[in-house]
C-alpha positions in Angstrom: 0.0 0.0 0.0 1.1 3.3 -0.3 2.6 5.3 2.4 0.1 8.7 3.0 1.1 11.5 5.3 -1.7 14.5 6.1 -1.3 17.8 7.8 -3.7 20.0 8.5 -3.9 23.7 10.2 -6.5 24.4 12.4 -7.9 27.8 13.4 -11.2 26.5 14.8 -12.0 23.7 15.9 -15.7 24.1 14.5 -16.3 23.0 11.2 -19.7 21.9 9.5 -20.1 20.1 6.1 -20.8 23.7 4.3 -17.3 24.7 5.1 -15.4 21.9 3.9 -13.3 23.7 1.5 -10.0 23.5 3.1 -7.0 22.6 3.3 -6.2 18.8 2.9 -3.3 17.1 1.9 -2.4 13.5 0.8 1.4 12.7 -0.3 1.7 9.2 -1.4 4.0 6.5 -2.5 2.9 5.0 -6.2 4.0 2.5 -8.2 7.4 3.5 -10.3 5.5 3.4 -13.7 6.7 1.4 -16.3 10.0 2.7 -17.8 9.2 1.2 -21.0 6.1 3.8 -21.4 7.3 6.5 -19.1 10.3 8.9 -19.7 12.3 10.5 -16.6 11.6 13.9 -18.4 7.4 13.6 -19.0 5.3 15.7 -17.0 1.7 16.8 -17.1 1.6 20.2 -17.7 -2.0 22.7 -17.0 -3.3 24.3 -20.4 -4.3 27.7 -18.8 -7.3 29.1 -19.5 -6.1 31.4 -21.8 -5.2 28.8 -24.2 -7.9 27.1 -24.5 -9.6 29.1 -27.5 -6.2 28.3 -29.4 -6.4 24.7 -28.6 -10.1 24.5 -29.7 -8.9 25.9 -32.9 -6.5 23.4 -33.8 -9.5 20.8 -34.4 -10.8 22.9 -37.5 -8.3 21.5 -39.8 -9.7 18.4 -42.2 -13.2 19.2 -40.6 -15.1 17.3 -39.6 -13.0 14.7 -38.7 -11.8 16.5 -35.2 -15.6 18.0 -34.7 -15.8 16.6 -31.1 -12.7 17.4 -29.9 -13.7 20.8 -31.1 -16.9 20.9 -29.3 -15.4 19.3 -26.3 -13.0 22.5 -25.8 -15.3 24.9 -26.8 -17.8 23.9 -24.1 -15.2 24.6 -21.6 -14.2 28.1 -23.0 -17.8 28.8 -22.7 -18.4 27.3 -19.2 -15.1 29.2 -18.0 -16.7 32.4 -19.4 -20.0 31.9 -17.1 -17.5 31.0 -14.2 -13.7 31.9 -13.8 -14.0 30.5 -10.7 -14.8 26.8 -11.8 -13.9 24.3 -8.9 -12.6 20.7 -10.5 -11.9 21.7 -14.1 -8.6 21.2 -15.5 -6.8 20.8 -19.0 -3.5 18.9 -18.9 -1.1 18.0 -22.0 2.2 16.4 -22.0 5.6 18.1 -21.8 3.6 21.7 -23.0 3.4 19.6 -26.3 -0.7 20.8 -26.8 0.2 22.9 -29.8 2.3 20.4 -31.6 0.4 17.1 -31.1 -3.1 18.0 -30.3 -3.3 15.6 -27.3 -5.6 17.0 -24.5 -6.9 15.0 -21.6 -9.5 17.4 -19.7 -10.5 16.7 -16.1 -14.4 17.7 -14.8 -14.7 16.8 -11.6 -14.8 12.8 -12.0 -15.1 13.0 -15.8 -12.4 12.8 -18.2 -12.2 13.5 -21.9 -9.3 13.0 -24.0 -8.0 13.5 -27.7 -4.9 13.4 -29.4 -4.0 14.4 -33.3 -1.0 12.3 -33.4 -2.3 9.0 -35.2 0.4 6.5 -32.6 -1.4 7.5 -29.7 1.9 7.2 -28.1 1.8 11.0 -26.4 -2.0 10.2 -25.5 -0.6 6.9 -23.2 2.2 8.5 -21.8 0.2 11.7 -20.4 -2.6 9.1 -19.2 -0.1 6.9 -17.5 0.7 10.1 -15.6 -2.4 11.4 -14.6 -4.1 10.4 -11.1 -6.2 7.2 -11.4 -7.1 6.8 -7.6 -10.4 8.4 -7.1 -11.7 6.3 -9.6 -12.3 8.6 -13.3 -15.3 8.5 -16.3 -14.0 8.2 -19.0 -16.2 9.5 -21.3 -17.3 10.4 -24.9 -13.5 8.4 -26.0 -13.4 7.7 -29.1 -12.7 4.3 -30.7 -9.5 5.1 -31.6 -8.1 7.1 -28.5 -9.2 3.9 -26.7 -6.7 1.4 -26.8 -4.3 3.8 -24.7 -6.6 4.2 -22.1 -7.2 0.0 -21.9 -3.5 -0.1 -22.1 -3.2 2.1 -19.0 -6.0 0.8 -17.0 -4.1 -2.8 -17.5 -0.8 -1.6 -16.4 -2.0 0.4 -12.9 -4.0 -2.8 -12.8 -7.1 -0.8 -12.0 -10.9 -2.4 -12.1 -13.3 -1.2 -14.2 -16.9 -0.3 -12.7 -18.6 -0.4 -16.2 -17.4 -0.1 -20.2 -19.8 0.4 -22.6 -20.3 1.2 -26.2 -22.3 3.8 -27.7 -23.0 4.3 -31.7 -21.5 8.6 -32.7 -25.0 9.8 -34.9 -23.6 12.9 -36.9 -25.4 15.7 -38.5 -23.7 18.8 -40.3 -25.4 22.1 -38.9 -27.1 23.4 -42.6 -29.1 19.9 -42.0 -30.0 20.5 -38.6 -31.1 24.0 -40.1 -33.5 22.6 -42.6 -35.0 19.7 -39.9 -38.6 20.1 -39.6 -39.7 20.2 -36.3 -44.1 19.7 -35.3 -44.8 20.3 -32.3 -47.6 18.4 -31.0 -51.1 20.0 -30.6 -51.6 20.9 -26.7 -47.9 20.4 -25.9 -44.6 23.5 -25.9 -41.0 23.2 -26.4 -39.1 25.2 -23.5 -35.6 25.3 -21.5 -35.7 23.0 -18.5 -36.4 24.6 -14.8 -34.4 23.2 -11.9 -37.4 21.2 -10.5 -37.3 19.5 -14.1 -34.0 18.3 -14.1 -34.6 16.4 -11.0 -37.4 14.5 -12.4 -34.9 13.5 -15.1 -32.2 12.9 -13.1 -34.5 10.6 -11.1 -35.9 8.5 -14.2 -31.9 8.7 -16.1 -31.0 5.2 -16.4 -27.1 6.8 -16.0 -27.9 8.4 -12.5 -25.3 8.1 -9.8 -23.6 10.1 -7.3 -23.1 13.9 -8.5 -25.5 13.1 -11.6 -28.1 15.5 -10.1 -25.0 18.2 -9.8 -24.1 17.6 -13.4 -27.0 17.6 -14.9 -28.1 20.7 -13.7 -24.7 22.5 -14.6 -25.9 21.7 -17.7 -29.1 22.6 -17.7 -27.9 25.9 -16.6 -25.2 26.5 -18.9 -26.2 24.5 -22.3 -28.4 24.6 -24.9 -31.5 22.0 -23.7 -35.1 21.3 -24.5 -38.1 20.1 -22.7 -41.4 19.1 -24.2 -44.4 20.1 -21.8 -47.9 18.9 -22.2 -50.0 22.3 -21.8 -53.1 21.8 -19.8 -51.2 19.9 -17.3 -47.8 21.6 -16.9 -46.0 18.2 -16.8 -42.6 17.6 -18.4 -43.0 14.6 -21.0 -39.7 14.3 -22.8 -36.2 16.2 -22.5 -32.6 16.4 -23.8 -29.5 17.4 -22.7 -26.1 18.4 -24.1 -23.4 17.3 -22.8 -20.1 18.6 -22.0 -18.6 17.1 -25.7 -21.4 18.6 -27.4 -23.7 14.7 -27.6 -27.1 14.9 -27.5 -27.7 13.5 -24.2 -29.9 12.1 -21.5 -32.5 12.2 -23.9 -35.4 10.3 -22.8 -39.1 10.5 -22.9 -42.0 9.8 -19.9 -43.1 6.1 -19.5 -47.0 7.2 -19.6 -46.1 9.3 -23.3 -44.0 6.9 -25.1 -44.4 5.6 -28.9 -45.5 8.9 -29.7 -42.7 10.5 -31.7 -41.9 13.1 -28.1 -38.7 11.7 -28.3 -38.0 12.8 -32.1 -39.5 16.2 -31.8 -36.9 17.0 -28.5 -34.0 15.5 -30.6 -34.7 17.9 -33.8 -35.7 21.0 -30.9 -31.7 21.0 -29.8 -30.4 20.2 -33.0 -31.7 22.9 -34.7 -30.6 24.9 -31.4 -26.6 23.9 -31.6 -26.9 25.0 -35.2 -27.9 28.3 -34.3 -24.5 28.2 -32.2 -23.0 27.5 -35.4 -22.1 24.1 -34.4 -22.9 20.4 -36.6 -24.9 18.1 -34.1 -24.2 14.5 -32.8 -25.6 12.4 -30.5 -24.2 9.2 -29.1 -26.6 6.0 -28.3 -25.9 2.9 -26.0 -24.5 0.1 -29.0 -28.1 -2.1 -27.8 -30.5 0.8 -28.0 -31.9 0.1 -31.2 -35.0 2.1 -31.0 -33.0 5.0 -30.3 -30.9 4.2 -33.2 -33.3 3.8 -35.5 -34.9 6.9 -34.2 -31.1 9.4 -35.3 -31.5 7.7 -38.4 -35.3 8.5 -39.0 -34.5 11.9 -38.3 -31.3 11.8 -40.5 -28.5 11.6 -38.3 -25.4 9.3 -39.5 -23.7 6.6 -38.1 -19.7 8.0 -37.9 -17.9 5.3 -35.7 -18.1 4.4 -32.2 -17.7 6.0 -28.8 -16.7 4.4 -25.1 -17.7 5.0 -21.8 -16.1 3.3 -18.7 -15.4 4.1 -15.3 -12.7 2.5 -13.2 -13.0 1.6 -9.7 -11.2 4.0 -7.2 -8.2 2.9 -5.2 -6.3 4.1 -2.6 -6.7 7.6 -2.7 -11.0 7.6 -2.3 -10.0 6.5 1.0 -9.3 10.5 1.3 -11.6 11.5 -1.3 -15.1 11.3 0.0 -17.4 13.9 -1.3 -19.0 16.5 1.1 -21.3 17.4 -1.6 -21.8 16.6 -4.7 -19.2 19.4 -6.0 -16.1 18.2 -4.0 -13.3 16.6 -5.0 -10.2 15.3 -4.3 -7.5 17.8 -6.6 -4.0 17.1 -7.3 -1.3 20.0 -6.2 1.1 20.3 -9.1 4.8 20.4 -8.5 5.5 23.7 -9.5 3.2 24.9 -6.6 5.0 22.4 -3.7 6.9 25.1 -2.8 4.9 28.2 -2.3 2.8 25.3 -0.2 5.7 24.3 2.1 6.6 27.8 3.1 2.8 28.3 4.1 4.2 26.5 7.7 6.7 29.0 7.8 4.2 30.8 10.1 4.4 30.4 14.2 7.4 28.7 13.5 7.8 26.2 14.9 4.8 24.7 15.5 4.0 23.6 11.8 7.8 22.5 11.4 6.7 18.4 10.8 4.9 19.8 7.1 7.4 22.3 6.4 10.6 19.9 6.5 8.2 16.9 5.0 7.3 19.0 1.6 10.5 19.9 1.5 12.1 16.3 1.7 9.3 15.7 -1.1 10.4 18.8 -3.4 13.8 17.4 -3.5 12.1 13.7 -3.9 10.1 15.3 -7.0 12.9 16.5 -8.8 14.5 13.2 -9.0 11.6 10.8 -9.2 8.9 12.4 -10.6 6.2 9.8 -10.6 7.3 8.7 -6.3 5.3 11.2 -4.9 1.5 12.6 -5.1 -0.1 15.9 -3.0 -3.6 16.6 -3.2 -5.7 19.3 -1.7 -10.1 19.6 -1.1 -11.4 21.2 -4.6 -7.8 22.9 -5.2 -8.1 24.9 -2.3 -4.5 24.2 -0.7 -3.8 28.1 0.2 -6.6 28.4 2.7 -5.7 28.2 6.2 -8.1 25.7 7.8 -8.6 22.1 7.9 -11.0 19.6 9.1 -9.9 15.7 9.3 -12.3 12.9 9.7 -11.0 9.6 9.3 -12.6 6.2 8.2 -12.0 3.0 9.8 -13.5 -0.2 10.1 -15.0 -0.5 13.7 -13.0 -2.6 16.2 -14.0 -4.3 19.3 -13.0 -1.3 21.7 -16.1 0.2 20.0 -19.0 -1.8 20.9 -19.5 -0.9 24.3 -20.0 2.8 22.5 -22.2 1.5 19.3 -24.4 -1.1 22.0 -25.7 1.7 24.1 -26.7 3.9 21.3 -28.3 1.1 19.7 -32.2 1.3 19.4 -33.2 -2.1 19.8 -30.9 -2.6 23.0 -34.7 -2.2 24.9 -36.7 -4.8 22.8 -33.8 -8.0 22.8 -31.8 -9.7 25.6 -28.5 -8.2 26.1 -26.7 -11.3 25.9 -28.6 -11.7 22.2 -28.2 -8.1 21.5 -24.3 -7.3 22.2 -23.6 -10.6 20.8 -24.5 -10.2 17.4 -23.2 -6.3 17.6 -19.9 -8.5 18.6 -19.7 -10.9 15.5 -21.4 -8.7 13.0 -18.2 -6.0 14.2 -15.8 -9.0 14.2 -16.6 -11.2 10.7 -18.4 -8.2 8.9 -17.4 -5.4 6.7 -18.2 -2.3 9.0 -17.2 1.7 9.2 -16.8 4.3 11.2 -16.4 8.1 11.4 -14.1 9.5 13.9 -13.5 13.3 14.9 -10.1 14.8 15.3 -10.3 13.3 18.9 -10.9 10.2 18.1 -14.9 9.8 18.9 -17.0 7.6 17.3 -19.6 9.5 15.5 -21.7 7.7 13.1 -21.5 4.2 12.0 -23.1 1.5 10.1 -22.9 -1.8 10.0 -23.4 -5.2 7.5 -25.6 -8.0 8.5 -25.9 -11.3 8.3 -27.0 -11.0 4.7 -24.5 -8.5 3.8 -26.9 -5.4 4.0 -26.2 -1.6 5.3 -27.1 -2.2 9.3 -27.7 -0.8 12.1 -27.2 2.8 11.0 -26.2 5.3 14.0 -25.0 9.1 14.4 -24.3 10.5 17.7 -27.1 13.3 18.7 -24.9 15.7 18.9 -23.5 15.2 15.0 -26.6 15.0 13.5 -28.0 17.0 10.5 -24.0 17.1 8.9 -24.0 14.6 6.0 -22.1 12.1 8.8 -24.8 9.6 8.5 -24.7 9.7 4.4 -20.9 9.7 4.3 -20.8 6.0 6.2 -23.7 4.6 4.0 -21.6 5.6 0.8 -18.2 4.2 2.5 -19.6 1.4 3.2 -21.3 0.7 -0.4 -17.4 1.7 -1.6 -16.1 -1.0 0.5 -18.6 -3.7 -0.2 -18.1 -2.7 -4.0 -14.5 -3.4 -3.6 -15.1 -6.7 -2.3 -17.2 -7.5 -5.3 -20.4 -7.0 -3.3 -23.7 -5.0 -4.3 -25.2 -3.2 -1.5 -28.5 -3.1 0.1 -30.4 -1.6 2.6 -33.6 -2.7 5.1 -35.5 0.7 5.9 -38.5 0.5 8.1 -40.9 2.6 5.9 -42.1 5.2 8.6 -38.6 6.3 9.0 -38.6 9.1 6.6 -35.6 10.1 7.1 -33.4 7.2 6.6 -35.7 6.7 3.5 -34.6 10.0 2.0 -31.1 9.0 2.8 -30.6 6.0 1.1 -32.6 7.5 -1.6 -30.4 10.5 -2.0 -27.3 8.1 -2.4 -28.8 6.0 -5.1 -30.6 3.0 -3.4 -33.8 1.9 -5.6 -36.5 0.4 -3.5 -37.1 -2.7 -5.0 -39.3 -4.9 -2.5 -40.7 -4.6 1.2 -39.8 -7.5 3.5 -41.4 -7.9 6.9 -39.6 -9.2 10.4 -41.5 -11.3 12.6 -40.5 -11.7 16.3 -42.0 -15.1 17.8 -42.2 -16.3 21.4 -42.2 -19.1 23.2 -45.5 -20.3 24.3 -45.6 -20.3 28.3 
């Protein structure tokens, strides 16, 4: 495993899930990488912001063969011109190369995009080989032929792959997207989706997952997008996104309203809307989908090649990178930076002496092995001055005394029955818990017998923080990792633990009922 060491500054010791935007750092062992792939002298380098008009540009040439690398670029230009202050968004290239090769590999939050112009992939591998794997990244809207380097990399860092799919690219040029014909229904209206809308799709979106509700409504807010609304009721009926490469996505159409063409008429409603941006349209559909195929093809869309989405596993680092919301994320401090960050515990010397001398062992480290070493801050924020810790850990014996008399059913079962099956569930089970910077227990849950989320517990005083959700998802992580699905038993009245589980992604999918019997006297 690798080795990790944290440091942290406090200047108050209160800190509530809103204000988790400090300082946090990881600096971890890796892997060499393999010196048959990697030079000494390769480094990821940030495009800056500036740049990123010219880099769009280089994807005009032989158009349209580099339309979505275009696209891809351009709908970060235009996102960074709604928001210069956009958390989790980063462009890296390889050795500065950008402007000779083409090769891009852009970082959203947990998404990642790549393209290259150089036909050997070779400058692609060696810049993904580099680039942090441990949180677990989606790979998305990869092309068929920048794929191989990505399956070459996830091979070699031997990392596990949550899902890989294939999707057929449906192309249109923008004059036909012009001359589309779009009918709208009788009794229904086309218009831009509210926020309360996009929750109803992200609810139905057969892609939903933890932070789809966040990215959905960034683009909902920021990108062309259409709704179809049936008029006498108010009620959205069909919808379509576009995505951050420019796809038509997340199209999809009410249950009670399909088989009546609402799906077509949403599809030629954006099209014709990215034309007016000047753009050519494409959509990408799930390789099975066939009605959906047939559908871009009825409407005139071409099939241009294939398109692959995956997402690998996280590792080591998630450990470190749980999400407060659905907006934070675990960021990578570059090298240049280590050493403005190392004299920040120049101040009331000595007291912060243990980080100043450990960067500074690392600086050197970094200059000589560049691949040794990792630092990583909470959504790039490294220069502010607070921290909060909480740690994960799976629950040990020297906590069930603590976990037994907060437990609700300690009242309604023997304690010899009770304790003991806190004891071997804590003992043979998969289990976490969250601990405070002094070392107190604060919420916990539990696995069962049958493997599901148990036993579910936050101290009174920590309540209403997110502790209770962090565990639930920690522990679904875990089980994951073990090659286990997760599941949960929620008495129905409890509303609350409902909305939880709910929140993170659990489906109901069946009630089951307990019975308690006694023995006749």
């Amino acid at each position: 495993l690798p080795i990790v060491w944290c440091y942290q500054l406090i200047r108050s010791s209160k800190c509530t899930q809103s204000s988790l935007n400090l300082l946090y750092i990881d600096i971890a062992f890796e892997d060499e990488p393999n010196v048959q792939t990697m030079e000494n002298t390769d480094r990821l380098c940030v495009i800056p912001p500036a740049d990123w008009t010219e880099l769009r540009d280089l994807y005009r040439r032989n158009w349209p063969e580099h339309h979505v690398a275009y696209t891809t670029i351009d709908n970060f230009v235009r996102w960074y011109e709604k928001d210069g202050g956009i958390k989790n968004l980063t462009i890296f290239c390889l050795n500065g190369s950008w402007r000779e090769d083409g090769t891009y590999l852009v970082v959203d939050r947990y998404q990642l995009f790549v393209y290259s112009l150089e036909r050997e992939n070779c400058v692609l591998e060696k810049a993904l080989h580099l680039l942090d794997w441990s949180g677990g990244l989606k790979v998305s809207s990869l092309l068929a032929r920048h794929r191989q380097p990505v399956i070459n990399v996830i091979t070699a860092k031997s990392l596990s792959k949550e899902y890989d799919s294939e999707t057929y690219l449906y192309y249109m040029p923008k004059d036909e997207c012009v001359a589309l014909r779009l009918i709208v229904p009788e009794g229904f209206e086309l218009r831009s989706l509210a926020p309360k809308d996009v929750r109803q799709a992200n609810d139905v979106w057969p892609n939903k997952h933890t932070g789809s509700l966040f990215l959905l409504q960034r683009l909902a807010a920021w990108n062309p997008n259409v709704g179809l609304y049936e008029q006498s009721s108010g009620k959205l009926v069909a919808w379509c996104f576009r995505l951050q490469a420019g796809a038509l996505g997340a199209l999809q159409v009410d249950e009670d309203y399909k088989r009546r063409g609402f799906g077509t008429v949403v599809t030629i409603a954006l099209a014709k809307q990215i034309a007016a941006l000047g753009h050519d349209c494409y959509g990408l559909v799930n390789a099975a989908n066939t009605p959906s195929k047939q559908m871009f093809e009825r409407v005139g869309f071409k099939h241009d090649g294939e398109a692959y989405w995956l997402r690998t596993i996280p590792t080591f680092a998630a450990y470190f990178a749980m999400p407060m919301d659905d907006s934070d994320q675990l960021v990578e401090i570059l090298h240049p930076d280590w050493v403005e960050l190392r004299d920040l515990y120049r101040k009331d010397w000595p007291k912060h002496e243990f980080a100043f001398y450990l960067l500074e062992n690392y600086v050197r480290w970094k200059a000589h092995h560049s691949e040794v070493v990792k630092c990583y801050s909470l959504n790039g924020n490294w220069r502010a001055d607070e921290t909060f810790v909480l740690k994960f850990e799976k629950l040990q014996l020297k906590n069930l005394d603590h976990i037994y008399h907060q437990w609700p059913l300690r009242d309604h079962i023997s304690y010899e029955a009770g304790y003991g099956l806190l004891k071997r569930l804590i003992l043979l089970n998969e289990s976490v818990g969250l601990f405070n910077e002094k070392d107190l227990l604060v919420s916990w849950c539990l696995s069962d017998q049958t493997g599901a989320h148990s036993d579910l517990q936050t101290m009174s005083s920590y309540c209403r923080n997110g502790y209770g959700r962090m565990v639930v998802i920690e522990l679904a992580k875990r089980l994951a990792r073990a090659g286990s699905d997760s599941k949960a038993y929620v008495l129905q009245e409890n509303e609350n633990s409902v909305r939880l589980f709910e929140s993170v992604g659990f489906q109901k999918i069946q009630n089951l009922h307990w019975t308690v019997v006694h023995k006749q006297r």
